[in-house]
C-alpha positions in Angstrom: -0.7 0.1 13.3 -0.2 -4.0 13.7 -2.3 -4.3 10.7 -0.6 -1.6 8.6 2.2 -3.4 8.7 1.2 -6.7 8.5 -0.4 -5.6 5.0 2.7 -3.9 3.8 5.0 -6.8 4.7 2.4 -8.6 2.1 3.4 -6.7 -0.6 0.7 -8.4 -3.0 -2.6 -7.3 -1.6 -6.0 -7.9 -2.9 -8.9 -5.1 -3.7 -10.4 -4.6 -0.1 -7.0 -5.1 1.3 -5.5 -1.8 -0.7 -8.6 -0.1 0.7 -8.4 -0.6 4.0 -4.6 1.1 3.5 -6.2 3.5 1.8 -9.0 4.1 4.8 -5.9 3.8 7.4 -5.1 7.1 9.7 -1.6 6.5 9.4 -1.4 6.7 5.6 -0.5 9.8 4.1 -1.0 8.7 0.6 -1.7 5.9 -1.6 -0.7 6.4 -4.8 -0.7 4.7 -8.5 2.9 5.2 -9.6 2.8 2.7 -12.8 1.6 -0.8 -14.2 3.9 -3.0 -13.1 3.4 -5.7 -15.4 0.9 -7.4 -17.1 -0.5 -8.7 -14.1 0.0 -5.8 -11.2 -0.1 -2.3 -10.8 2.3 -0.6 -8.4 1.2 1.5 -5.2 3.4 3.7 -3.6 2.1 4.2 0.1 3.6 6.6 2.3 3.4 6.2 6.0 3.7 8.1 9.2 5.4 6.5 11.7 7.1 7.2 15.2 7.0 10.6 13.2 9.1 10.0 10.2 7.4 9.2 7.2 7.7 5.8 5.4 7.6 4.9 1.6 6.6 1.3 0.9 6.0 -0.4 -2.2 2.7 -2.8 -3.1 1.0 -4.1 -5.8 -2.7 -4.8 -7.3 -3.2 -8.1 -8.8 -5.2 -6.5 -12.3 -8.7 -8.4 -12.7 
């Protein structure tokens, strides 16, 4: 979980780093909600934890 969070604090992750949340038991989903700009896509991930579920916000730099 320390490293779920550490990676969502991030916000700006890199390839192997979005998979890893993707690969995580805690994730629900990891979804593509829209290109953010020019630069970064948006990820909306959604979370379980303590038993509520959590919706946090990352992005993709585009290569």
């Amino acid at each position: 979980m320390d490293r779920l969070l550490e990676l969502l604090d991030r916000k700006f992750l890199k390839d192997r780093e979005l998979l890893e949340l993707e690969d995580d038991e805690y994730v629900l989903e990891c979804k593509l909600t829209k290109p953010h700009n020019a630069h970064y896509n948006e990820y909306i991930i959604k979370i379980k934890k303590d038993g509520k579920i959590e919706e946090h916000l990352v992005y993709l730099k585009h290569r």
